[in-house]
C-alpha positions, -999 to +999 in steps of 0.1 A: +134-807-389+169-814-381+198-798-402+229-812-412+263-803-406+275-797-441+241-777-448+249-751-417+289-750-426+298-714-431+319-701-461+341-681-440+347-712-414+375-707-395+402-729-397+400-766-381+424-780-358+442-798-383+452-763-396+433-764-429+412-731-442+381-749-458+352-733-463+316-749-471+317-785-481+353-792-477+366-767-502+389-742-498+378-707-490+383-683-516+386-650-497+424-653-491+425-657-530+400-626-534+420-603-511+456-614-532+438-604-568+423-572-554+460-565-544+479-574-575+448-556-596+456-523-575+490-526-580+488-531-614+463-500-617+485-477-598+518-488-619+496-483-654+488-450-642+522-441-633+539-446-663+516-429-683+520-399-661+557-401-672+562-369-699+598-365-715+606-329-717+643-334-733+661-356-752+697-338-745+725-358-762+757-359-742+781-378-765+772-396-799+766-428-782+756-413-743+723-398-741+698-381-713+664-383-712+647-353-692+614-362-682+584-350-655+558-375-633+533-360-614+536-378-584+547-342-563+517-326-542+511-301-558+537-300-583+555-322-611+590-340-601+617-337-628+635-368-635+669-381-655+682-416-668+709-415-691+716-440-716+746-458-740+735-465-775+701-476-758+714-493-729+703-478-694+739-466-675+723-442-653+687-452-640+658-428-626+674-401-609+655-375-594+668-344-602+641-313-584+609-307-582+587-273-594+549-261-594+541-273-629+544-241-647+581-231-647+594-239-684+630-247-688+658-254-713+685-289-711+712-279-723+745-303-728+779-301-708+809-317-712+847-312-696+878-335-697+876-339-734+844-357-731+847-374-696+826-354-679+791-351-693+764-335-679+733-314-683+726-278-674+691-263-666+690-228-681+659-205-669+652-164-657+686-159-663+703-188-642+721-214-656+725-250-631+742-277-630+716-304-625+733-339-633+766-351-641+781-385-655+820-393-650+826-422-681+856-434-665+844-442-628+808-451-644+794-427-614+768-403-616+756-370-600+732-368-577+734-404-577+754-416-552+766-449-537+749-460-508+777-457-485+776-419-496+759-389-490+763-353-508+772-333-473+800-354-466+832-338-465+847-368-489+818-367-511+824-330-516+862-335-521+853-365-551+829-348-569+849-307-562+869-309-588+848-325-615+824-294-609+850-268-610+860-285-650+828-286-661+823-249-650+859-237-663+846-250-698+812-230-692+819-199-681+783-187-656+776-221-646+761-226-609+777-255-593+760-277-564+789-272-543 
């Protein structure tokens, strides 16, 4: 008994000459098409899951309009990763900034901070006592702290000179605050 091409042709045939993936009976193979959906369904899963491991811890309002949203992801081994994003009647003008990281049971309390009659707005971590400057918002340069440009970094000698003197307001006005720098 003889066999025909077409009836021996494998599904996973590698390409031809002309340069065409086909698999049995001239079709196209479907395993480039499986391996792209298995992708986009795991990277759907994994972005699902992440956002529902997003918990807001504060909602600390820095102005009427300007306000902070303190939240945790577990996405630290083996702890939690606390996060800000500050917003403007709604409007995102500070996006995800990570702020620290902790082992999941520390407990803390977001506390509001302002300087320069409202241009400087920021929020304070108090807990045991201490009582942190964590982030900081300048509304007249639109910059944010920790958030930096890309062409800076918070070691530089001109990085410490900008952002100097908007710590040392912000702790004039509260008295016991710890400044980054």
């Amino acid at each position: 008994m003889t066999e025909r091409a077409e009836d021996t042709a494998s599904p996973y045939a590698s390409p031809d000459p002309s340069g065409e993936t086909e698999g049995a009976a001239g079709r196209p193979s479907l395993i480039p098409c499986f391996y792209v959906g298995l992708f986009l369904l795991s990277a759907l899963g994994y972005w699902t899951y992440a956002q529902t491991q997003r918990s807001v811890l504060a909602d600390v309002r820095l102005s009427p309009e300007i306000t902070a949203e303190i939240f945790e992801e577990y996405d630290w081994d083996p702890g939690r990763g606390i996060y800000v994003e500050a917003f403007e009647s709604g409007r995102t003008i500070v996006p995800v900034t990570f702020l620290f990281a902790d082992h999941q049971d520390e407990s803390y309390e977001f506390l509001a901070v302002s300087a320069n009659e409202g241009q400087l707005l920021g929020v304070a971590v108090r807990e045991e006592g201490s009582f942190r400057l964590e982030f900081l918002y300048d509304c007249e340069s639109k910059e944010s702290w920790p958030r930096l440009r890309m062409d800076e970094v918070s070691y530089a000698p001109e990085v410490k000179a900008k952002w100097g003197p908007r710590f040392r307001a912000v702790a004039t006005k509260h008295p016991g605050l710890e400044l980054p720098y």
